[in-house]
C-alpha positions as CSV (number, residue, x, y, z in Angstrom):
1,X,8.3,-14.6,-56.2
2,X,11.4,-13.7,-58.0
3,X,12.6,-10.2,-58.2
4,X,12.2,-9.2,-61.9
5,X,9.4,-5.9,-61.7
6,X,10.3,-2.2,-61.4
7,X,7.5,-0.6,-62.4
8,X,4.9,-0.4,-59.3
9,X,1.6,-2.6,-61.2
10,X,-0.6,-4.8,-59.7
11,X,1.0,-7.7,-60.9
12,X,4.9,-6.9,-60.6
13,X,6.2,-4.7,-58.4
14,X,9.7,-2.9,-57.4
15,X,11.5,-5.1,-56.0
16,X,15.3,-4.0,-55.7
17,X,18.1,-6.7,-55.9
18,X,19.6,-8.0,-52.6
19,X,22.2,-6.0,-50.7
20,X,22.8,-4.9,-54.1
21,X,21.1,-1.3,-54.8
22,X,19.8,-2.2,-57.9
23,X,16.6,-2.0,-59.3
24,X,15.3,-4.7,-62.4
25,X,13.0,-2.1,-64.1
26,X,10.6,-4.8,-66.2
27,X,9.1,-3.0,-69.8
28,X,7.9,-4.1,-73.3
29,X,6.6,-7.5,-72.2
30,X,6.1,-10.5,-75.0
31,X,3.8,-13.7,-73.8
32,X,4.4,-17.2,-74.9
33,X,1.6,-19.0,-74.4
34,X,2.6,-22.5,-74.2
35,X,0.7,-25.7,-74.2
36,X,-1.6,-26.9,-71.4
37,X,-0.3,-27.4,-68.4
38,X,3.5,-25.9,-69.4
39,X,2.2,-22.9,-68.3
40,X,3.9,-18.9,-70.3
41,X,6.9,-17.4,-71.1
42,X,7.2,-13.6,-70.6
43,X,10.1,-11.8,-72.7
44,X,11.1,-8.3,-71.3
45,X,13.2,-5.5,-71.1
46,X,15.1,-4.8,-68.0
47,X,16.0,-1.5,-67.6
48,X,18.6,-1.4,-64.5
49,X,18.8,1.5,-62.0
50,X,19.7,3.0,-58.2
51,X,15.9,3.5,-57.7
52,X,12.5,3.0,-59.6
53,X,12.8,5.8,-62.1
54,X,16.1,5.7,-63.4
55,X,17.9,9.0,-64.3
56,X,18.8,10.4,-67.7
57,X,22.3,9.2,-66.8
58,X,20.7,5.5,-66.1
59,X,18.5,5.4,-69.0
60,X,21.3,6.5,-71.9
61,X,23.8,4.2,-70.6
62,X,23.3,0.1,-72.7
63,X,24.7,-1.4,-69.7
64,X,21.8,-0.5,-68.5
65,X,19.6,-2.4,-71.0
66,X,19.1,-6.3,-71.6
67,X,16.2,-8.7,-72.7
68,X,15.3,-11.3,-70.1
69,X,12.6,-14.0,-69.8
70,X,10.9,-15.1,-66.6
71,X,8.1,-18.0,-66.4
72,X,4.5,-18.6,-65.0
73,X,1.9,-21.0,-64.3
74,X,-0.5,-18.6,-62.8
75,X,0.3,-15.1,-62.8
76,X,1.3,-15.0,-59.1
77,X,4.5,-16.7,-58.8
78,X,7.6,-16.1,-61.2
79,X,10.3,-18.7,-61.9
80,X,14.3,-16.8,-61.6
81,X,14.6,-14.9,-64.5
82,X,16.9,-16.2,-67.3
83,X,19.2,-13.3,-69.1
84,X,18.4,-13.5,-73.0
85,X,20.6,-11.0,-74.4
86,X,23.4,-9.0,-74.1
87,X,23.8,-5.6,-72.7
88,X,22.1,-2.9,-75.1
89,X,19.3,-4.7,-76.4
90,X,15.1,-4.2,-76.0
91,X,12.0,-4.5,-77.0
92,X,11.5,-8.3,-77.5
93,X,8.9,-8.8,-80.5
94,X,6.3,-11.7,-80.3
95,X,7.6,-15.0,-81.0
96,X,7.1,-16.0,-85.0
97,X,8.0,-19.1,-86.9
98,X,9.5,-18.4,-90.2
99,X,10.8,-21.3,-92.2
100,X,11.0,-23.6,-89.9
101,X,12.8,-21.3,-87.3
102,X,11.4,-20.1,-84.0
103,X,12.4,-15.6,-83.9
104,X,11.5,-13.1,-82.0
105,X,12.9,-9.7,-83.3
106,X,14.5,-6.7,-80.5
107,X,16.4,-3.5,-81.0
108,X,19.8,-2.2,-79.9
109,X,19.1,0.6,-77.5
110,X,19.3,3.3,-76.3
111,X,21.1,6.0,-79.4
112,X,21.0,5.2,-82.3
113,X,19.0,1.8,-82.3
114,X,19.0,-1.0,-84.7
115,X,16.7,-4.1,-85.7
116,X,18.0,-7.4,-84.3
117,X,16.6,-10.5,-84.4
118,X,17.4,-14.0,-82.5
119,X,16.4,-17.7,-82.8
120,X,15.0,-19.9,-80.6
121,X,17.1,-23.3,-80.3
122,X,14.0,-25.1,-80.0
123,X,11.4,-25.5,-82.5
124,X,8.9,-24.9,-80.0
125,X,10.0,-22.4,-77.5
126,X,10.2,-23.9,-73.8
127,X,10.9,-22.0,-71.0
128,X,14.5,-23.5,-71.0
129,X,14.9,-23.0,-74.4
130,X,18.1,-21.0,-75.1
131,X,18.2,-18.7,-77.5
132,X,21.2,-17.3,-80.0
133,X,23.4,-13.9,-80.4
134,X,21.2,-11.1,-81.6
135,X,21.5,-10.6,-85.5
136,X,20.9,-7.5,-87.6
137,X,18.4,-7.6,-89.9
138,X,16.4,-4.6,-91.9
139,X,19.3,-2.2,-91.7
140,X,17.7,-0.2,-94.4
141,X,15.0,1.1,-92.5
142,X,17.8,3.5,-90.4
143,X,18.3,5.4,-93.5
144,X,14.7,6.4,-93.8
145,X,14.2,10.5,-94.1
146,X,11.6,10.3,-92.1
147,X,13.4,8.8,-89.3
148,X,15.1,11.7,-88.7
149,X,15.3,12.3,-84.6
150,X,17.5,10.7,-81.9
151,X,16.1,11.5,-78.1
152,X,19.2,12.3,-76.2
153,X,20.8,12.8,-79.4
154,X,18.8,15.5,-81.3
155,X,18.4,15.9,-85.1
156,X,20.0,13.3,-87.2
157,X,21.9,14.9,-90.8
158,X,20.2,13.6,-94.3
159,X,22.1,10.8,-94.9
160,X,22.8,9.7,-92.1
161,X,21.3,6.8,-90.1
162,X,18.3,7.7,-87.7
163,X,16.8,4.8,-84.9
164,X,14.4,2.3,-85.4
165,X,12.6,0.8,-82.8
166,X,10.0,-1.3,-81.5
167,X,10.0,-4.3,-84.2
168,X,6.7,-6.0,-84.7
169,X,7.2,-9.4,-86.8
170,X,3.8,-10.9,-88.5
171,X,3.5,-14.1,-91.2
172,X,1.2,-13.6,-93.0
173,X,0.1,-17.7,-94.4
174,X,-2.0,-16.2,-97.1
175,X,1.5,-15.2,-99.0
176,X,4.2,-17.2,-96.8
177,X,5.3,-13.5,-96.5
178,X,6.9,-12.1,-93.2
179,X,6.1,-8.4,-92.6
180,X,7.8,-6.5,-89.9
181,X,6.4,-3.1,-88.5
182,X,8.8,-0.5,-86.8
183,X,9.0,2.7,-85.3
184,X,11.2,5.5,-86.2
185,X,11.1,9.5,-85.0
186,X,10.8,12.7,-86.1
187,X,10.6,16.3,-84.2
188,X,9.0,19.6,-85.5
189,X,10.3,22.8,-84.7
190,X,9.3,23.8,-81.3
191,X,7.5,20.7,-80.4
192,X,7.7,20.0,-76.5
193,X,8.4,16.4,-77.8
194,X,9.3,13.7,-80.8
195,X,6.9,12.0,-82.6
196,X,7.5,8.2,-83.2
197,X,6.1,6.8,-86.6
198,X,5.2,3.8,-87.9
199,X,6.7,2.4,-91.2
200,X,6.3,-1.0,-92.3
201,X,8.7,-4.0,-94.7
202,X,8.3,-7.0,-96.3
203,X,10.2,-10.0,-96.8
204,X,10.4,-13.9,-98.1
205,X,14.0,-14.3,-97.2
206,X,14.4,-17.7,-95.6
207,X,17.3,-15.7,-94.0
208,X,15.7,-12.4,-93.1
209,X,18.3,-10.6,-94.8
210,X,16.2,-9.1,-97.9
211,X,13.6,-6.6,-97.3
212,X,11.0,-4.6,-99.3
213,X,10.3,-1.3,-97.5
214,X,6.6,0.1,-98.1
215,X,7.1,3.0,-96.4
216,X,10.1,4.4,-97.8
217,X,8.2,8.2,-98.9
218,X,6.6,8.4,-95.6
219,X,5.2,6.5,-92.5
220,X,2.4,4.2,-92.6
221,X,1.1,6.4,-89.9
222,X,2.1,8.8,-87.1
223,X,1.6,12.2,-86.7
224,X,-1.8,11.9,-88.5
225,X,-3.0,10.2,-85.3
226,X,-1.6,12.3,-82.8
227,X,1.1,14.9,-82.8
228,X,3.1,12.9,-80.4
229,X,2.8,9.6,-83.3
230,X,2.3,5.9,-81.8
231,X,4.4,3.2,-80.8
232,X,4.9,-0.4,-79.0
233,X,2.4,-2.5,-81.3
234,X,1.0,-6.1,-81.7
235,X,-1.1,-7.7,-84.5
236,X,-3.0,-10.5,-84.6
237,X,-5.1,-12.3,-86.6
238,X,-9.1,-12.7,-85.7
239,X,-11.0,-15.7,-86.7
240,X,-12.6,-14.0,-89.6
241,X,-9.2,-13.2,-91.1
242,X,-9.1,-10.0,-90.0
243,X,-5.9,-8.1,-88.9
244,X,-6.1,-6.3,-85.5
245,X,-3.3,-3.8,-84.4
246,X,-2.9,-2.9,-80.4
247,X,-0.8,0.3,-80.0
248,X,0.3,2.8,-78.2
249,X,-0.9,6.7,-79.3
250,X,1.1,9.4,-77.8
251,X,3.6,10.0,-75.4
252,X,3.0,12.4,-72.7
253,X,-0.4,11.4,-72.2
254,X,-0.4,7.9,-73.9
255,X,-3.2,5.5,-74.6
256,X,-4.6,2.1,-76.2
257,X,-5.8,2.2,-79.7
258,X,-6.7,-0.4,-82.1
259,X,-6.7,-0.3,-86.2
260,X,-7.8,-3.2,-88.3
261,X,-6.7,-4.3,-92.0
262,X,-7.5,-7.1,-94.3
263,X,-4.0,-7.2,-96.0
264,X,-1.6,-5.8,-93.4
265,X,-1.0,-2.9,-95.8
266,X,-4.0,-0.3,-95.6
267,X,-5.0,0.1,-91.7
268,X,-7.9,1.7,-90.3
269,X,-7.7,4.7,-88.3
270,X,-7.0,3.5,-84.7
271,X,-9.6,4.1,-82.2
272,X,-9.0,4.8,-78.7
273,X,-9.8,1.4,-76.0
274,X,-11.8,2.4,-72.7
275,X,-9.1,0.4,-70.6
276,X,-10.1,1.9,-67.4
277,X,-14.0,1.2,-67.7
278,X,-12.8,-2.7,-67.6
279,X,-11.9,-2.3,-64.1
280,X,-14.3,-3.1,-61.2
281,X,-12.6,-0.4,-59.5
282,X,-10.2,2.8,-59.3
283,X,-6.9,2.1,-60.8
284,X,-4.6,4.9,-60.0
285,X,-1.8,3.0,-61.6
286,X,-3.7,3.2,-65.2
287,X,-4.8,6.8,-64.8
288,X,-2.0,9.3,-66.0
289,X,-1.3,7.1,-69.3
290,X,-0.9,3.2,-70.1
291,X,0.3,1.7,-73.2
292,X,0.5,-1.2,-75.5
């Protein structure tokens, strides 16, 4: 089994790199599913560190920070990891085809981040596939007021840019329109922590470079579901056309919630999921807080 994990899971664990004193912390994962037999492609962030929880040091610094991909057949055993980005970049978005071109959107990070996206060089992604040099994309979204607070930075100035995070592509076929869902951050007075909000854009830009924001007065939600707001989502589409939303609520404390829409506009409000009565057993891991 390749060495790829840092967070201790049932599934991958810490593993530091040989003779080396490193740790591959493994975060925001992204599943290709490929055809039979081919087997799945994970995306990740790795998060590099001395031990299994990095320091604040660790954690601000981009060299730090890189999007890799690692294969599987079953779950158990992991191919060698193959680097996918360059330092500074996270948060690899599920993979979408838009006009005829195979994306999966990230973020710089940490600071002030920024949308990026890259293309596959294959139409169908492969676990071989290679993939090209992040671009920017959506830079309008950092000028958001709402978006407002930098952790590790602290209040941004009106007019300036803020971060966006977490990029969430979805094509909608009904409108051969591609929507992409983000997070950006705010913090009240004398809050113990930021809240992260969700705003949402719209585009039919063969090139990804024009965008319709829809959230550009406020967020689509955030601190309306929990003072802490909700990150790290995924949509997909059910069989009767029906748009679910996975997410994150919360920080300290964070959970699984799900919202539903019919037009990827107007959402439900997300209710919580009962991970931990899934399990046949305890799972200590799970217990403090999990997330999308």
């Amino acid at each position: 089994m390749a060495p790829i994990a840092g967070i201790v899971n049932p599934l991958l664990r810490a593993v530091p790199g040989k003779g080396s004193g490193v740790v591959h912390n493994f975060r925001d994962p992204a599943i290709i599913a490929h055809s039979d037999g081919v087997g799945y492609t994970i995306m990740y962030t790795r998060l590099s560190s001395a031990e299994c929880r990095p320091t604040s040091a660790e954690w601000n610094n981009r060299a730090n920070w890189s999007i890799w991909s690692v294969h599987t057949f079953d779950w158990i055993n992991f191919d060698e990891p193959r680097r996918i980005s360059p330092d500074g970049f996270a948060s690899p978005s599920e993979v979408v085809t838009w006009h005829g071109q195979t994306v999966i959107a990230c973020q710089t990070y940490p600071g002030v981040s920024q949308l990026y996206y890259l293309v596959c060089g294959d139409k169908v992604p492969l676990p071989s596939s290679c993939w090209s040099d992040p671009k920017p994309f959506l830079a309008d979204a950092n000028s958001l007021a709402w978006t407002n607070y930098v952790p590790g930075v602290g209040h941004i100035p009106y007019g300036e840019n803020g971060r966006i995070i977490d990029p969430t592509l979805v094509v909608d076929p009904s409108s051969s329109t591609l929507h992409c869902f983000f997070i950006g951050t705010t913090k009240r007075e004398g809050a113990v922590k930021h809240c992260n909000l969700l705003g949402h854009a719209i585009c039919i830009d063969p090139k990804m470079q024009d965008w319709t924001i829809q959230t550009n007065d406020c967020p689509l939600m955030g601190e309306d579901v929990h003072p802490e707001g909700v990150e790290n989502l995924s949509i997909v589409q059910e069989e009767t056309g029906t748009w679910k939303m996975f997410l994150s609520v919360a920080l300290q404390k964070q959970f699984v919630a799900t919202s539903t829409s019919r037009d990827l506009h107007s959402w439900t409000a997300p209710e919580e999921c009962h991970i931990l009565s899934t399990f046949p057993k305890k799972e200590e891991w799970l217990e403090a807080k999990h997330g999308a």
